[in-house]
VMD Tcl script that builds the backbone (N, CA, C; Angstrom):
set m [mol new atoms 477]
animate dup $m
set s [atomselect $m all]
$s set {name element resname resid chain x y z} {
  {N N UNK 1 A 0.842 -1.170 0.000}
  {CA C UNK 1 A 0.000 0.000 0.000}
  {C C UNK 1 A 0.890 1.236 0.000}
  {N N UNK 2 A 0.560 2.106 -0.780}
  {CA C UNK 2 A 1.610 3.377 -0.998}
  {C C UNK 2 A 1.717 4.237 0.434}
  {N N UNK 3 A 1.869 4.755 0.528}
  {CA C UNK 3 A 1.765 5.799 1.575}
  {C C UNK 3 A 1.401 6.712 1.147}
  {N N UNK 4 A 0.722 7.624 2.077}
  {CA C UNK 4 A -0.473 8.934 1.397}
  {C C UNK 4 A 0.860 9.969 1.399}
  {N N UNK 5 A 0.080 11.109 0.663}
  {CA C UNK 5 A 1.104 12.003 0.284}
  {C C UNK 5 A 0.832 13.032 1.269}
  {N N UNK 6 A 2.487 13.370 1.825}
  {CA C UNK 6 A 2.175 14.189 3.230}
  {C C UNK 6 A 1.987 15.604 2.900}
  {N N UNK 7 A 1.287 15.941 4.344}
  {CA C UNK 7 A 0.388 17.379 4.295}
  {C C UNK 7 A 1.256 18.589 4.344}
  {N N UNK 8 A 1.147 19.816 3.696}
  {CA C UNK 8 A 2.268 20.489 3.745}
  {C C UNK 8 A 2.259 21.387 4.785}
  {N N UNK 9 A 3.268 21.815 5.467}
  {CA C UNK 9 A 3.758 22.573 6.469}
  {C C UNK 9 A 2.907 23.908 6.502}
  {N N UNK 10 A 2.145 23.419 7.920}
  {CA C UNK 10 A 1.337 24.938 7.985}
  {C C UNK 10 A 1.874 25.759 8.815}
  {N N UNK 11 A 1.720 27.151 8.217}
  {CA C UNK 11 A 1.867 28.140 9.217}
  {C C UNK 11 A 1.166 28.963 9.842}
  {N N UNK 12 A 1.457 30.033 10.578}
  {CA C UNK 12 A 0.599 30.770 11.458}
  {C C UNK 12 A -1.218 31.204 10.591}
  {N N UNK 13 A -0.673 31.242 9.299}
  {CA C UNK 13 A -1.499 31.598 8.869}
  {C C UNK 13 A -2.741 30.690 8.269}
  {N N UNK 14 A -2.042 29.509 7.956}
  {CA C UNK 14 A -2.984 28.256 7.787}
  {C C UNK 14 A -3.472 27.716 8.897}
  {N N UNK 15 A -3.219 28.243 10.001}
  {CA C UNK 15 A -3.870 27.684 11.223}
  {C C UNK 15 A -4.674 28.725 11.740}
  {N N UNK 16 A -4.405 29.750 11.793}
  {CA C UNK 16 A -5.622 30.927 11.664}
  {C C UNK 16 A -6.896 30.726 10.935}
  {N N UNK 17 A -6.311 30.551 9.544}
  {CA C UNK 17 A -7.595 29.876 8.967}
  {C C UNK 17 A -8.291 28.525 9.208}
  {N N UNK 18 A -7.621 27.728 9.638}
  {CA C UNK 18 A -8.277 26.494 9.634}
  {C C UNK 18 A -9.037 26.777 11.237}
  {N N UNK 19 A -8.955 27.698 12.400}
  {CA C UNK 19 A -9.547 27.620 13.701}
  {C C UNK 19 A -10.724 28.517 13.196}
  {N N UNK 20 A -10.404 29.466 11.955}
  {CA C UNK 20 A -12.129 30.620 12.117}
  {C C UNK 20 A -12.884 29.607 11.025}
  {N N UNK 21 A -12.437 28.658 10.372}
  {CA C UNK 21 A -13.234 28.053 9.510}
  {C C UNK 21 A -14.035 26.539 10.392}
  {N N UNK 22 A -13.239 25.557 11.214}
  {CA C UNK 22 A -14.254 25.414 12.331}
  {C C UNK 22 A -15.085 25.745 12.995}
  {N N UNK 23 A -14.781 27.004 13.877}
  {CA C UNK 23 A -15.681 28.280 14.458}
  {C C UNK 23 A -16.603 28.176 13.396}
  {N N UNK 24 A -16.782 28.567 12.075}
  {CA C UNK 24 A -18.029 29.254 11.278}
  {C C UNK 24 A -17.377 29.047 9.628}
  {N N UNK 25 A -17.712 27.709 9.511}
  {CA C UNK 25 A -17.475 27.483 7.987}
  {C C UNK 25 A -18.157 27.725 7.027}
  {N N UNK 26 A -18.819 28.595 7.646}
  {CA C UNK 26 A -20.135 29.428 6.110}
  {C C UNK 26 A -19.521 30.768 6.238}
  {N N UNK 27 A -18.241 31.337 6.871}
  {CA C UNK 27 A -17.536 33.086 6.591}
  {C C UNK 27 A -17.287 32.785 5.092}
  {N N UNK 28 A -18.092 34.491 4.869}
  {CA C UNK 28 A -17.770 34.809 3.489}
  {C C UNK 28 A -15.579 34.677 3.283}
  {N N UNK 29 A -15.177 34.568 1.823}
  {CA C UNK 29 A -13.965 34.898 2.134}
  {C C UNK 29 A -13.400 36.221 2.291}
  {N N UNK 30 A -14.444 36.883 1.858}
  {CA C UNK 30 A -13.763 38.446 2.662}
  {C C UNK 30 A -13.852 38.615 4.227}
  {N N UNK 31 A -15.277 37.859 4.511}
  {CA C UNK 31 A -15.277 37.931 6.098}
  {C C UNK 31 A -13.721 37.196 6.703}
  {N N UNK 32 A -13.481 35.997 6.267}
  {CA C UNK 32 A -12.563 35.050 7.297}
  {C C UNK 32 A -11.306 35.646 6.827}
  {N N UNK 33 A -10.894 36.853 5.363}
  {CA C UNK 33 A -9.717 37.507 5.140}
  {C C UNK 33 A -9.545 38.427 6.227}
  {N N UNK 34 A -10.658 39.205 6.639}
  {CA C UNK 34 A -10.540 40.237 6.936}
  {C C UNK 34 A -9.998 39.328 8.844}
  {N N UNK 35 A -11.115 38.185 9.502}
  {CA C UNK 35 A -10.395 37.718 10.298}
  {C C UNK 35 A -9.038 37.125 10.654}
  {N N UNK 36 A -8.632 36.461 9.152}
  {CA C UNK 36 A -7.081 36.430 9.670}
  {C C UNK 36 A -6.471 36.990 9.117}
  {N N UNK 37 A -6.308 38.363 9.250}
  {CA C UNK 37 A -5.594 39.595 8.276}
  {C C UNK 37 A -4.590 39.363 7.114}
  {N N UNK 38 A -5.422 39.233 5.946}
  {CA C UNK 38 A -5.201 38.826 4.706}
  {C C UNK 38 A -5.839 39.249 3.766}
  {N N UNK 39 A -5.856 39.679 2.364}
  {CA C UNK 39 A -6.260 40.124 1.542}
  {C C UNK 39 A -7.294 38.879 1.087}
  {N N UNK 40 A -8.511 39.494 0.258}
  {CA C UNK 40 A -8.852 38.746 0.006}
  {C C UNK 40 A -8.840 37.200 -0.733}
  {N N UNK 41 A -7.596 38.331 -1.771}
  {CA C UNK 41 A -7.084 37.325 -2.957}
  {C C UNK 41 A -5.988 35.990 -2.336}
  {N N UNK 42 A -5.320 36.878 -1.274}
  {CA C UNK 42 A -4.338 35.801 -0.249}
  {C C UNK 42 A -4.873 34.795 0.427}
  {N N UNK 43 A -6.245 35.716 1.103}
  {CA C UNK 43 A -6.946 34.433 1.954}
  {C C UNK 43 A -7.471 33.178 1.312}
  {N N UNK 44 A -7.897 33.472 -0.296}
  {CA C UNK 44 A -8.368 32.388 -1.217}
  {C C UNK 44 A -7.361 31.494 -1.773}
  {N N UNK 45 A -6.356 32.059 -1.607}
  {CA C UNK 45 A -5.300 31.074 -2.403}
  {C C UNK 45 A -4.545 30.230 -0.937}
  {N N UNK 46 A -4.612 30.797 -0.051}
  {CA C UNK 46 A -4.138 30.016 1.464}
  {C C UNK 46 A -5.387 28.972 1.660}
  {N N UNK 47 A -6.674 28.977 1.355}
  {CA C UNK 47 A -8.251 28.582 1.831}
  {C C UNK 47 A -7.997 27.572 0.548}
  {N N UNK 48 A -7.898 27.724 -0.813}
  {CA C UNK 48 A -8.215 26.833 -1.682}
  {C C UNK 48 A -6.602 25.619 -1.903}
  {N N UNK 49 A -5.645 25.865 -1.252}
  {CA C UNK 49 A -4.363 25.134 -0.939}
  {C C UNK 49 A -4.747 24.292 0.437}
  {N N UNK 50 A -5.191 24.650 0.933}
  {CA C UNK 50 A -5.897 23.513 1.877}
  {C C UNK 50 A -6.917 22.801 1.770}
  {N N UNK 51 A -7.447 23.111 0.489}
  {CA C UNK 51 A -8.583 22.065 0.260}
  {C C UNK 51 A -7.720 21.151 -0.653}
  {N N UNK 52 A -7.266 21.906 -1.242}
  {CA C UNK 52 A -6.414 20.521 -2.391}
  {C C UNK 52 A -5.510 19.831 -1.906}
  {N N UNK 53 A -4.733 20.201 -0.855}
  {CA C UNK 53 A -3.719 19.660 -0.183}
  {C C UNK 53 A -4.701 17.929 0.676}
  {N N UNK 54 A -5.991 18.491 0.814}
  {CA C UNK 54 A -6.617 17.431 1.708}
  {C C UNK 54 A -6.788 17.842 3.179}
  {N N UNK 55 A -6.144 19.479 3.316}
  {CA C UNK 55 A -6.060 19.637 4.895}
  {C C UNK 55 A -7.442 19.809 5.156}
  {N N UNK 56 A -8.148 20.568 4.403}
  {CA C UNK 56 A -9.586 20.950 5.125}
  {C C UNK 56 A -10.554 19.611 4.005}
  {N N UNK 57 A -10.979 18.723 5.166}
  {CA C UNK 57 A -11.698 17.511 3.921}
  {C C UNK 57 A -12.892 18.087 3.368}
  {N N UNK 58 A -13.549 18.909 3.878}
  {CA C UNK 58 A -15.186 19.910 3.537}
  {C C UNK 58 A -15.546 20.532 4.649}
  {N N UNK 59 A -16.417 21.068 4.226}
  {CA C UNK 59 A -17.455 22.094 5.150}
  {C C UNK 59 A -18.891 21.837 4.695}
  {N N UNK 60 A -19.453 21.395 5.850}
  {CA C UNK 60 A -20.678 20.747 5.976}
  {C C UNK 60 A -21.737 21.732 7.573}
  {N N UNK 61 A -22.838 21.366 7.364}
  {CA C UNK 61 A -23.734 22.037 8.331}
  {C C UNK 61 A -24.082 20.935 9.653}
  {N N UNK 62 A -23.567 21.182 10.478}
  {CA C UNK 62 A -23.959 20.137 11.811}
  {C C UNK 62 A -25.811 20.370 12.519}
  {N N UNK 63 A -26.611 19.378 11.956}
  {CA C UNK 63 A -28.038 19.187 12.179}
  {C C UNK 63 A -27.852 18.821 13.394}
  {N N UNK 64 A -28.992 19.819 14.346}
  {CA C UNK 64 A -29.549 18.922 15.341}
  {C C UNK 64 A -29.888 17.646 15.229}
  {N N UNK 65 A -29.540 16.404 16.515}
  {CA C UNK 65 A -30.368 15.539 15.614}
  {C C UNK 65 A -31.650 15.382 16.243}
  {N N UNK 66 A -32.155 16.170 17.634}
  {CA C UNK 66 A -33.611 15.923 17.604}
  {C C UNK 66 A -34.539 16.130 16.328}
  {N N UNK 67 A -33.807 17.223 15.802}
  {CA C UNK 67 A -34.667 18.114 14.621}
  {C C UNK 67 A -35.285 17.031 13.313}
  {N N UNK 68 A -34.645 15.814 13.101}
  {CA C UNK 68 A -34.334 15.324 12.336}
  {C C UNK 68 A -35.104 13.487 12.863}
  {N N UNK 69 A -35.246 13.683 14.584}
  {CA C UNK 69 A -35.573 12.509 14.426}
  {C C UNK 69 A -34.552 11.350 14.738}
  {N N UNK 70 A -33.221 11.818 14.876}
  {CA C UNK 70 A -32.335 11.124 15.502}
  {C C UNK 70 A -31.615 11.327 16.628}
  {N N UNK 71 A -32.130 11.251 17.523}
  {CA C UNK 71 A -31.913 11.511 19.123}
  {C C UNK 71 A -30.994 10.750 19.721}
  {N N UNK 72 A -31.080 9.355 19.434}
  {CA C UNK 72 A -31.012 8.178 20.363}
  {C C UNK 72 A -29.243 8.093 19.905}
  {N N UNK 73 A -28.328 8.146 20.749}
  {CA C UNK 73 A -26.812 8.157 20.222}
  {C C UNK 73 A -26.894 6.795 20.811}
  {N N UNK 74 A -25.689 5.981 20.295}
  {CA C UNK 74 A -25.221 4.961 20.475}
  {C C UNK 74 A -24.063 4.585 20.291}
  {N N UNK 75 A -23.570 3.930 21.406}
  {CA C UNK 75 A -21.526 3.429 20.562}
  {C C UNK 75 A -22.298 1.904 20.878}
  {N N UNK 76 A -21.518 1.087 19.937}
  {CA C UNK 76 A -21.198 -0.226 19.334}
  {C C UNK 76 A -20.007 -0.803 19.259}
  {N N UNK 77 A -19.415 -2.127 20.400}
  {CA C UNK 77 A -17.921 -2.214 20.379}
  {C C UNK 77 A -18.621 -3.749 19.784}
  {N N UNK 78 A -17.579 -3.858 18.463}
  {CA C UNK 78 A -18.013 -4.823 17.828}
  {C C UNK 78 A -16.480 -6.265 17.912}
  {N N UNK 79 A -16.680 -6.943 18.569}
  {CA C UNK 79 A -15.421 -8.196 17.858}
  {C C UNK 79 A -16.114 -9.026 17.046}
  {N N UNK 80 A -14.717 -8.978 16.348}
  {CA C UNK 80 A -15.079 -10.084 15.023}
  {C C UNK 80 A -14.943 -11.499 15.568}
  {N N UNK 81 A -14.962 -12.341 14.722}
  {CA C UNK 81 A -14.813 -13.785 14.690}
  {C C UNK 81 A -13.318 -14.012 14.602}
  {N N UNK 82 A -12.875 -13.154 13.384}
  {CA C UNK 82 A -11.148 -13.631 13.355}
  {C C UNK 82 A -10.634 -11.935 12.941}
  {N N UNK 83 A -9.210 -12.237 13.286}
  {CA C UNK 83 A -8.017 -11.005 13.174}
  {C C UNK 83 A -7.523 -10.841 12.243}
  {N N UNK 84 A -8.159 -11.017 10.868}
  {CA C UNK 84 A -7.295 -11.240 9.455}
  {C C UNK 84 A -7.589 -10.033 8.981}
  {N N UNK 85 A -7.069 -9.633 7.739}
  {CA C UNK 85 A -6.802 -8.744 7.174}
  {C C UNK 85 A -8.272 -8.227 6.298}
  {N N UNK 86 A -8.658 -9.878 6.047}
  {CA C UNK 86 A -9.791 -10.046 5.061}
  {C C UNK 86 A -10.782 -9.920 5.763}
  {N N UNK 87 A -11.205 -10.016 6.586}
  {CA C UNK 87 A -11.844 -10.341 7.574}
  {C C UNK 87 A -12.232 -8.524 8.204}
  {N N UNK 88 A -11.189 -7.627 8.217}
  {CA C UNK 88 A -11.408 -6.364 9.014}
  {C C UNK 88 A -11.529 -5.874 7.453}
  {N N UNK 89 A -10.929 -5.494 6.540}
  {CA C UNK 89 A -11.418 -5.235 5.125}
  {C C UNK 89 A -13.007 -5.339 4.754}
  {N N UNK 90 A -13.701 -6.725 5.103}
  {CA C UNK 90 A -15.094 -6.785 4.663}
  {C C UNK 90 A -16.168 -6.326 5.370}
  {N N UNK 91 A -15.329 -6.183 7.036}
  {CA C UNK 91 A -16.453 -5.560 7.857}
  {C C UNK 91 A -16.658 -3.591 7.545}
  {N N UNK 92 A -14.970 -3.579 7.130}
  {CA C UNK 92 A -15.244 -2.036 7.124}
  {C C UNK 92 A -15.848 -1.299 5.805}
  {N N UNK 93 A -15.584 -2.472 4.546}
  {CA C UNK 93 A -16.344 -1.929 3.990}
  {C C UNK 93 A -17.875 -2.142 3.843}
  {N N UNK 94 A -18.250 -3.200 4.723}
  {CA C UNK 94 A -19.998 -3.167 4.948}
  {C C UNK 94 A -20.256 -2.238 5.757}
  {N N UNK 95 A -20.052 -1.825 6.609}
  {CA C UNK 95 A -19.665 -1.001 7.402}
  {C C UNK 95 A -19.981 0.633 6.900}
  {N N UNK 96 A -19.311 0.826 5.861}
  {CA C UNK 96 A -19.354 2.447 5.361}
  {C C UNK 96 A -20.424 2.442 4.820}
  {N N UNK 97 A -21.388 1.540 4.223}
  {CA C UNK 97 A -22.634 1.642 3.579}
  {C C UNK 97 A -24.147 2.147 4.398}
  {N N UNK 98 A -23.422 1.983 5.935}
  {CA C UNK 98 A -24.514 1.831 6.561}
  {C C UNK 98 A -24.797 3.659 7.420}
  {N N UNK 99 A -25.863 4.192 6.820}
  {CA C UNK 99 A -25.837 6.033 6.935}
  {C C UNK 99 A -26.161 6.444 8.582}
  {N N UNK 100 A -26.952 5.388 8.926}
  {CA C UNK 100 A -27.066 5.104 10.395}
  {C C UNK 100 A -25.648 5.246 11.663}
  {N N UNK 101 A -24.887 4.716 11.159}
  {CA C UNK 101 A -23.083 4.731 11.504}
  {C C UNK 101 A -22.848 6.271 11.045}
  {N N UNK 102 A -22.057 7.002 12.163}
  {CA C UNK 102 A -21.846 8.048 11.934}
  {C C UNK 102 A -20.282 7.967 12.026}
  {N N UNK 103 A -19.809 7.458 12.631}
  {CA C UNK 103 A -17.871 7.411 13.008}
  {C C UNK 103 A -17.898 5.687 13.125}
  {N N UNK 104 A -16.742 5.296 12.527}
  {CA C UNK 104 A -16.381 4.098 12.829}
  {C C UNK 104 A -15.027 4.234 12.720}
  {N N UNK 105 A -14.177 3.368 14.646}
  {CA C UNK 105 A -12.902 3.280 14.752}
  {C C UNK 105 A -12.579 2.045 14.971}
  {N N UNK 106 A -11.482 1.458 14.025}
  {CA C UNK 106 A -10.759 0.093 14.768}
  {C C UNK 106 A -9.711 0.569 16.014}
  {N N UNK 107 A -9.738 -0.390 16.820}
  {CA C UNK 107 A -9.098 0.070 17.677}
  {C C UNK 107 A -8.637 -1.062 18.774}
  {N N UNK 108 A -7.716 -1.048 19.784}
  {CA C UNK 108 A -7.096 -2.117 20.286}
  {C C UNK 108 A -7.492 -1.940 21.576}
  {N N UNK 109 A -7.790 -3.429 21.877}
  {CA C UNK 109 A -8.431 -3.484 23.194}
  {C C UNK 109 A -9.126 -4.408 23.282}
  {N N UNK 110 A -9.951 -4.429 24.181}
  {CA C UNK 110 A -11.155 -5.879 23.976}
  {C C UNK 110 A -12.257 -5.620 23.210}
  {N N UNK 111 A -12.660 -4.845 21.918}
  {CA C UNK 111 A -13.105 -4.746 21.210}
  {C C UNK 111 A -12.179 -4.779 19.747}
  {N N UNK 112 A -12.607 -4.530 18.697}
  {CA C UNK 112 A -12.293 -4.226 16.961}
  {C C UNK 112 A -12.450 -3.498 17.119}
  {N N UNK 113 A -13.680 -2.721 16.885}
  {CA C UNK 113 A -14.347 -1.698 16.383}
  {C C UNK 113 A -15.162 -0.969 16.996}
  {N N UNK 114 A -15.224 0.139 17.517}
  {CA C UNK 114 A -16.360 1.338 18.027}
  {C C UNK 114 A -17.007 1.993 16.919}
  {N N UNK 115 A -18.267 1.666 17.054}
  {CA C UNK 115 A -19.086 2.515 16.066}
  {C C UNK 115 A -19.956 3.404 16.720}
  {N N UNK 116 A -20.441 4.663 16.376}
  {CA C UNK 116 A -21.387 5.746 16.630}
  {C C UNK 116 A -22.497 5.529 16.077}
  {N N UNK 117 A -23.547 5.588 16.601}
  {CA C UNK 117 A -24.778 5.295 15.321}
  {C C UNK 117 A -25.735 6.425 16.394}
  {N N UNK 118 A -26.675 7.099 15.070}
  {CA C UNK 118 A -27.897 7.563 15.886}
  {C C UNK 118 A -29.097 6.862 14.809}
  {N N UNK 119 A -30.173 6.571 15.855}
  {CA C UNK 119 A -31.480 6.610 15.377}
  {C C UNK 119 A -32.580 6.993 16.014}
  {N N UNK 120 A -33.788 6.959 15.878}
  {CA C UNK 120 A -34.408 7.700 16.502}
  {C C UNK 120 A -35.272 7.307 17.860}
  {N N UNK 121 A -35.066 5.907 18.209}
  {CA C UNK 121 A -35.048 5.591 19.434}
  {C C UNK 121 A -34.563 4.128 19.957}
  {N N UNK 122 A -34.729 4.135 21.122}
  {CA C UNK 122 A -34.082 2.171 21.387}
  {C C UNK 122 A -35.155 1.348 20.174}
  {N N UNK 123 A -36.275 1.688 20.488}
  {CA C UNK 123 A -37.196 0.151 19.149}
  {C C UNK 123 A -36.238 0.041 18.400}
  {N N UNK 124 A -36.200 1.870 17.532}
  {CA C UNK 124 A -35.418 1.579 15.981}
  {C C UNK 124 A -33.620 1.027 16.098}
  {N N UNK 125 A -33.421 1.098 17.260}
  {CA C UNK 125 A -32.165 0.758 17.357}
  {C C UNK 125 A -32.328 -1.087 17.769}
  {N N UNK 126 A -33.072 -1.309 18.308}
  {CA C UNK 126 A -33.048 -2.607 18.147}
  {C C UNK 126 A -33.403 -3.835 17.058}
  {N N UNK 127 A -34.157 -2.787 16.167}
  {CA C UNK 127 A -34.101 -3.390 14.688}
  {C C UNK 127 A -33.069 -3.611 14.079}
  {N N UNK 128 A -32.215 -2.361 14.260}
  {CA C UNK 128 A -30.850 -2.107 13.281}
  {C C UNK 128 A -30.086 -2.997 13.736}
  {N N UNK 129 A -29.999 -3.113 15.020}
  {CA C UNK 129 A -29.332 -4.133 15.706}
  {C C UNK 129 A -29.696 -5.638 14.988}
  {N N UNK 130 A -30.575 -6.214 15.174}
  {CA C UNK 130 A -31.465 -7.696 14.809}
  {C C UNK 130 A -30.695 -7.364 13.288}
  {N N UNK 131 A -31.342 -6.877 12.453}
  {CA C UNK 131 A -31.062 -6.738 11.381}
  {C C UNK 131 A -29.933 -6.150 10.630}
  {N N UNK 132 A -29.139 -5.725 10.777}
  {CA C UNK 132 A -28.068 -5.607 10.201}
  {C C UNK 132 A -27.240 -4.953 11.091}
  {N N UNK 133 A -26.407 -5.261 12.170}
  {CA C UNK 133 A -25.465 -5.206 13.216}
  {C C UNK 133 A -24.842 -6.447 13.081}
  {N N UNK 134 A -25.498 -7.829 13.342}
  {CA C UNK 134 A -25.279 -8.902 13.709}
  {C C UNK 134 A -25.020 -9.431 12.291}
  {N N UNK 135 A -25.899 -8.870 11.566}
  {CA C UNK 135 A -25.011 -9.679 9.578}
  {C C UNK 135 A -24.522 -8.741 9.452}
  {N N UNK 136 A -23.431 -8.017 9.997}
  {CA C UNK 136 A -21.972 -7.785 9.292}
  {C C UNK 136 A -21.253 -8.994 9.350}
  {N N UNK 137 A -20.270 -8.514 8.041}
  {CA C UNK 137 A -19.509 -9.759 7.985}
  {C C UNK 137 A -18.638 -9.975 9.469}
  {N N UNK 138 A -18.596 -10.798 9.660}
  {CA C UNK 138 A -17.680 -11.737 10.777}
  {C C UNK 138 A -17.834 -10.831 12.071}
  {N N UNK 139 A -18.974 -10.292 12.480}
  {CA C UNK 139 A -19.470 -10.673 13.850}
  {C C UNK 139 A -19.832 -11.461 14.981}
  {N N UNK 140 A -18.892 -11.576 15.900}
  {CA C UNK 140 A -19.292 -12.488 16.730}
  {C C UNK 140 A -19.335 -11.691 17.912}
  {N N UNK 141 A -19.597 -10.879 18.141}
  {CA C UNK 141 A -20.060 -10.152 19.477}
  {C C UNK 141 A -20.231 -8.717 19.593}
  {N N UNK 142 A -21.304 -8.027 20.006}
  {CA C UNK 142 A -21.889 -6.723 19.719}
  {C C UNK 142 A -21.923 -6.371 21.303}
  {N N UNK 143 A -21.319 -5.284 22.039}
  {CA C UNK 143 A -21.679 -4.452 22.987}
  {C C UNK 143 A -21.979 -3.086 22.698}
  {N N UNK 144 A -23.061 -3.027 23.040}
  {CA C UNK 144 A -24.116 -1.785 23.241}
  {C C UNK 144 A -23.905 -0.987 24.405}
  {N N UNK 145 A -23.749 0.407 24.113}
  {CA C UNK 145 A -23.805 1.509 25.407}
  {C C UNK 145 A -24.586 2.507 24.769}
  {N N UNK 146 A -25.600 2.780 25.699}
  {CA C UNK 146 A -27.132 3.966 24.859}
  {C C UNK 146 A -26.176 5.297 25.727}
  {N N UNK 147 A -26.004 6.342 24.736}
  {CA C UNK 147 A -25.640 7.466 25.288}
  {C C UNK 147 A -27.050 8.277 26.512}
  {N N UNK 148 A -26.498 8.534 27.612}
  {CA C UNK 148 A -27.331 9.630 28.493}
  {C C UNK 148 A -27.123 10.785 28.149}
  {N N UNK 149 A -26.196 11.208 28.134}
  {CA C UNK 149 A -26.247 12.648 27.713}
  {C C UNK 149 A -25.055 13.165 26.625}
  {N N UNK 150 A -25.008 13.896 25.925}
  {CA C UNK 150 A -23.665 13.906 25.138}
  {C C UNK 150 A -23.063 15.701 25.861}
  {N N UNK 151 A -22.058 15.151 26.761}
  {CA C UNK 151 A -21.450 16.421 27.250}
  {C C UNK 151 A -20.869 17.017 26.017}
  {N N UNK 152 A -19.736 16.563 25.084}
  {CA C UNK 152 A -19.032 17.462 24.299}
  {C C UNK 152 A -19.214 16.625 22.873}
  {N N UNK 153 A -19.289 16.938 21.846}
  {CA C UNK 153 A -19.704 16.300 20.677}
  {C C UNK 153 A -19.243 17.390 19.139}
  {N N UNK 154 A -18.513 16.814 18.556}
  {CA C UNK 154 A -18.111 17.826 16.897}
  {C C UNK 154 A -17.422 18.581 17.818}
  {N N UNK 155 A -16.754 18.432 18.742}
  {CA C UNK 155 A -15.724 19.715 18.720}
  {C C UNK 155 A -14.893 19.814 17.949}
  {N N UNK 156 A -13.968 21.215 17.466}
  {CA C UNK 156 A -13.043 21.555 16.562}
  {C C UNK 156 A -12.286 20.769 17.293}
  {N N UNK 157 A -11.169 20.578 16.702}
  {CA C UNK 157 A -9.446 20.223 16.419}
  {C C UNK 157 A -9.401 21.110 16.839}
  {N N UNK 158 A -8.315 21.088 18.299}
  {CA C UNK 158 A -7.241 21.598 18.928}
  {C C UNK 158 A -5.570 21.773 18.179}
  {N N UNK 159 A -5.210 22.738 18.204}
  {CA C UNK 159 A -3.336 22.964 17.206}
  {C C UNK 159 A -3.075 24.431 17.796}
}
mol reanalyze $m
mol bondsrecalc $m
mol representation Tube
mol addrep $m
């Protein structure tokens, strides 16, 4: 597998931009020039070098999810059946199909995998569960934790 192509060296000024564009990723670019004191034409060519570079992946709108009907948070520590290569490959890519899954991490420990899921309450989460939790590929054990409250959630990146 190649290795990804590394990110280029930011400076004061690419990190200026990248903290007011967390803060409020709908600033006009004259607004977020004028915040990290830069011309307009500068701030666009510093703003559009970080999108191509891969530093900033998008800018998207964070939905309530009562608003929407998806309240109910959930993590999912999933072990597989076996530790193979093929085996974590087929779960993750069944895995990305599923819109319900909001973050999915492999990770070491007495689990594989932590997944995030919201839906809109335990029933519907126990469907998803019955029905397609348990047929991912090479599941052999699902622990469930229903979020109570979500103290901190989408926070920006700290730098």
């Amino acid at each position: 597998m190649a290795e990804p192509a590394p990110f280029p060296e930011l400076g004061a000024v690419d990190r200026r931009i990248l903290k007011a564009l967390q803060d409020n990723g709908r600033l006009s670019n004259a607004d977020l020039a004028k915040q990290v004191g830069l011309s307009p034409s500068a701030c666009w060519t510093h703003t559009r070098r970080l999108f191509e570079a891969g530093v900033i992946k998008g800018v998207r709108a964070l939905v309530e999810p009562r608003a929407v009907q998806r309240e109910t948070a959930v993590l999912v520590g999933i072990v597989l059946d076996r530790s193979t290569p093929d085996s974590f490959a087929a779960f993750a890519a069944a895995e990305r199909a599923l819109p319900q899954v909001l973050e999915c991490f492999l990770v070491a420990g007495d689990v594989d995998y932590f997944l995030k899921i919201r839906v809109s309450d335990i029933t519907a989460f126990n469907r998803f569960h019955s029905e397609t939790i348990i047929a991912l590929p090479g599941v052999r054990q699902v622990r469930t934790f229903f979020v109570l409250d979500e103290i901190k959630a989408d926070g920006p990146l700290a730098f």
